[in-house]
N, C-alpha and C positions, 0 to 999 in steps of 0.2 A: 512626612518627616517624623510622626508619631509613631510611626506603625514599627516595630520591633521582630528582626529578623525570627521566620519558621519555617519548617517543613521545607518543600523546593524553592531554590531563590527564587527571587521575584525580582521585578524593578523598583519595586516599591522596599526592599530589602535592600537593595544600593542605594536608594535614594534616604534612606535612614543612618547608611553608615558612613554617607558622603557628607549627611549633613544639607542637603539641596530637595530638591522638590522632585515628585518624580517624572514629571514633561522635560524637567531639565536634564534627566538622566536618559531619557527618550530621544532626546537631541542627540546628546554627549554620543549615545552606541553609535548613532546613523551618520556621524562625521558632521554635524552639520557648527559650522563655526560662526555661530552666535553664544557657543559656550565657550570659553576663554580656555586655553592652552592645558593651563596647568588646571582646570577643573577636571575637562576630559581626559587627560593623563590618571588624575585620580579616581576617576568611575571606573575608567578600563581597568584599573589594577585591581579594585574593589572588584567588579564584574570575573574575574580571573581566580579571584581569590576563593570567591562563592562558587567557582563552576556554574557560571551564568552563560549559557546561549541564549542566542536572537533564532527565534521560530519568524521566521522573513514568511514562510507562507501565513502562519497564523496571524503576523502585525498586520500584513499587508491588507487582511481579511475583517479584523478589527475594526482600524484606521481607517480603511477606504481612502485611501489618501491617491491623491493624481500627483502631489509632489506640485502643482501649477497655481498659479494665483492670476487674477483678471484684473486690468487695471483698464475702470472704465473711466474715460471724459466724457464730462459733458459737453455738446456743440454749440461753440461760441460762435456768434454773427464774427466774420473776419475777411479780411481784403481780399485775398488770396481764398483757393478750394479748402485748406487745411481743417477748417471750422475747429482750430482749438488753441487755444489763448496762450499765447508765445510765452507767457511767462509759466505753463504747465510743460511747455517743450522743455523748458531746462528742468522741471523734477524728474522726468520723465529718466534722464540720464540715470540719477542719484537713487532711484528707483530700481532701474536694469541691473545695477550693480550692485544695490542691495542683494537682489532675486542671486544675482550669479554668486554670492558668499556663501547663501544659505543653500545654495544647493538647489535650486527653484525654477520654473522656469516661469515666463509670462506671459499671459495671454493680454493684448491690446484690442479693445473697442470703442465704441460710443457706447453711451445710455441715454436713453429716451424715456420720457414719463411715461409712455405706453407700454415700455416692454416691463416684462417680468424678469429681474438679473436675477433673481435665485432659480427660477427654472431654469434659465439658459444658460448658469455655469454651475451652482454648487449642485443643484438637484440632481444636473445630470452628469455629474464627475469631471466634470471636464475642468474643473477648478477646487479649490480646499478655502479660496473665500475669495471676498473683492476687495481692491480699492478702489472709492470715487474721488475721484477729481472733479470741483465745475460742479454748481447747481443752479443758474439762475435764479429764478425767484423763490427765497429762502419757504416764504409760505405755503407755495405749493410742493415744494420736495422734504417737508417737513414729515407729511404723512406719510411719503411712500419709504422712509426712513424705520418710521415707528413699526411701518408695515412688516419689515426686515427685519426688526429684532422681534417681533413679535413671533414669525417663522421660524426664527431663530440662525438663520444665514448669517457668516461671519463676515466681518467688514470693517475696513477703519478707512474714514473720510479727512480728505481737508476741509477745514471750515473755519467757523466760527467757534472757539472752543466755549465762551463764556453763556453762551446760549442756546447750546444744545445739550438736550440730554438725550441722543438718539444715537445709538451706539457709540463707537471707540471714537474719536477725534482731534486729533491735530493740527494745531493753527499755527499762526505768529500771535505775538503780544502788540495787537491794535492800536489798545488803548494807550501802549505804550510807545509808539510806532504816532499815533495822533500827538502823543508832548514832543515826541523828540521835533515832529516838524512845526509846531506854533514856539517851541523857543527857540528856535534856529529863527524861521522868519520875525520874530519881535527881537531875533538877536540884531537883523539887518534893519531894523527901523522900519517894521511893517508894522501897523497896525489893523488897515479894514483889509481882511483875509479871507476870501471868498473859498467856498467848497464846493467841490465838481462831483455830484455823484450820490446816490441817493443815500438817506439817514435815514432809514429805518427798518423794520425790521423784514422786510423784505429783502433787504443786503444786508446782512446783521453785521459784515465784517469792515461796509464802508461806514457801517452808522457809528462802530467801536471808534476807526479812524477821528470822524469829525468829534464825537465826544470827548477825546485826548485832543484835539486843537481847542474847543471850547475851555475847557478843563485849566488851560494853560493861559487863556485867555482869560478869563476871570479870576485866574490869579492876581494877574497886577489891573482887575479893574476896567476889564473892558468884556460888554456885556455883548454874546455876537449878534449878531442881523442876520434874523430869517434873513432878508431881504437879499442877503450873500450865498443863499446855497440852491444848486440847481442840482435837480436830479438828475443821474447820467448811469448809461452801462457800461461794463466794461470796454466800447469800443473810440476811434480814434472820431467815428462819426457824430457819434454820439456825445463826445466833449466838443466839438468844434457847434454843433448846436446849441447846448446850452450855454456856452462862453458867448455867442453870438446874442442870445437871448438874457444875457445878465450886462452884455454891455449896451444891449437896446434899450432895456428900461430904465438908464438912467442912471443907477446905483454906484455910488464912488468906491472902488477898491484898491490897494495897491499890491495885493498879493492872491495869487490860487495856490492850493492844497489841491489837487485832484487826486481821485480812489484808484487812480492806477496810472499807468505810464502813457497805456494810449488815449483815457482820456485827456492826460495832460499833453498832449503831445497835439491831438485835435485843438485843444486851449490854446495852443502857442501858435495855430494858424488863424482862429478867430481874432487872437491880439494886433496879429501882422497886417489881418485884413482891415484893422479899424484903425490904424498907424500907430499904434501902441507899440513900445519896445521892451523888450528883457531881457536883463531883468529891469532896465532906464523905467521905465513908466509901471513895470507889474513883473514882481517876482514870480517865479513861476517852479513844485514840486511837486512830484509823482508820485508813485511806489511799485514796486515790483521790480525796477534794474531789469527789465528787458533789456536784450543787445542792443536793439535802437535807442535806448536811452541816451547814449553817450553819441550818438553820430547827429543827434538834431543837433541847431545853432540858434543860440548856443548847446551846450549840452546840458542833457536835464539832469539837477538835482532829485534826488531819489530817494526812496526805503528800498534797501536790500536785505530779502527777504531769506530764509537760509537753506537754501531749495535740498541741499546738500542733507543735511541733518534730518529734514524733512522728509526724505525717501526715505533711509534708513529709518527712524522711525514708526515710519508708515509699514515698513513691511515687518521690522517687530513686534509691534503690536498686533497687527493679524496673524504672526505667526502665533503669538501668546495664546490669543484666544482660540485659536483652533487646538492649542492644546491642552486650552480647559483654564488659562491664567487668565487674570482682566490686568490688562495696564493702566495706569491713572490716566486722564486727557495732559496731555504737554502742549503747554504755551512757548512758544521758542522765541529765542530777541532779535530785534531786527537793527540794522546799522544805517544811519544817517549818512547818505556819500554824495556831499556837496560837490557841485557842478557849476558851469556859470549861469545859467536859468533863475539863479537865486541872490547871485552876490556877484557883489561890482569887483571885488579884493582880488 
């Protein structure tokens, strides 16, 4: 935007008289509508006015661009063959349609800690970057992150935004997502409020969760109990075991907070099988609004998460950076959609 039109136009020459950057006038020529209407309208006249042509063999040569983008998951333990965590099927949508706006097409995979994702999409053209979906264990996909930018492969991941500084990143607001459910439950007269799912930094994004129910807890004076929290993964198995394992040893609860839907959904068969009711004996919230959330009995209370904004984003931001922009990390807000799992009302 510094640079002062000379000699044969340039894009860099529209991009000074547009007033805009010049990736964004890169977009604006090639149709792609992540530039607003009336911006592209204004490039094009400017571009007209210069006797600006596109040398399409020379960008194309440039650029190297495949125009494609990879959107890996990671493989979640799951009931079903699918091995990817139902609440990733619904970005999945918000995602594709991102890809069809810009002009893009999508490559769909797994990733495995073994493979190499920059040789087997950006190296070899067959992609302009990735997104990842799904990392299990925060600590060990830390490295193979750092590894990424280090190569310099473009990428923007879901995650935990507050604790990574490993490339692009987009999350929910956890922390804020953990108050909304400790004052809803101390709204209904819960006080010992157990959490399903591991707290630290191994899951960084279940450990945000529990710290925003602590947070809210110590507000009015109640200090939590280790003794209420069981570590769990994301699956329906894996909460119906340690719900099973915190009502064996003893510990008086009347409400679970679980780090996702299927583990609370596994929670709410552990309660059944010890004659426990909900929400009568044990209120019981999720997160994530899976579609199953609303068909258990009763139906579960939840954090919906905003899958919607979420794709979009995701493909903005790697489009940015492939064109040389960095976008800040976005925290996005999540909504509280009480259910009967929580409240008698």
């Amino acid at each position: 935007m510094g640079r002062r039109p000379t000699g044969k136009p340039t894009s860099f020459d529209i991009a000074y008289k547009a007033g805009v950057s010049q990736p964004t006038v890169s977009r604006a020529l090639r149709g792609d509508r992540s530039v607003s209407k009336a911006t592209r309208e204004r490039i094009e006249q400017i571009a007209r006015e210069l006797n600006y042509t596109v040398d399409r063999n020379a960008s194309s040569l440039r650029s190297q661009r495949s125009n494609t983008i990879a959107l890996l998951f990671f493989e979640d333990p799951t009931p079903d063959e699918s091995m990817i965590n139902p609440f990733f099927l619904a970005m999945l949508g918000s995602i594709t349609r991102a890809c069809a706006n810009h002009g893009l097409d999508l490559l769909i995979s797994f990733q495995r800690m073994e493979d190499d994702w920059h040789t087997r999409y950006q190296d070899s053209m067959r992609a302009d970057g990735l997104i990842l979906l799904g990392y299990g264990d925060y600590t060990t996909y830390e490295a193979r992150l750092r590894e990424l930018v280090r190569q310099g492969t473009h990428f923007a991941r879901w995650g935990s935004v507050s604790s990574d500084t490993s490339g692009a990143t987009i999350g929910s607001d956890n922390l804020g997502a953990g108050r909304l459910v400790g004052e809803h439950l101390l709204g209904e007269g819960r006080r010992r409020i157990a959490f399903i799912g591991h707290a630290d930094g191994h899951y960084p994004e279940f450990a945000h969760r529990y710290d925003g129910l602590c947070e809210v807890l110590r507000g009015v004076g109640i200090e939590p109990d280790p003794a209420l929290q069981r570590d769990a993964i994301t699956t329906e198995e894996a909460g119906l075991s340690a719900t099973r394992d915190l009502i064996a040893s003893g510990a008086q609860f009347d409400a679970v907070f679980a780090g996702s839907d299927l583990i609370a959904i596994g929670a709410m068969r552990a309660l059944a099988e010890a004659g426990l009711s909900v929400p009568g004996d044990v209120a019981v919230v999720g997160f994530d609004d899976i579609p199953s959330a609303s068909l258990t009995s009763p139906p579960l209370t939840t954090i919906q998460q905003d899958t919607r904004g979420a794709g979009e984003r995701l493909v903005e931001t790697l489009l940015a950076q492939i064109e040389g922009e960095e976008l800040p990390p976005a925290r996005l807000p999540t909504r509280l959609i009480v259910r009967g799992s929580s409240t008698a009302h």
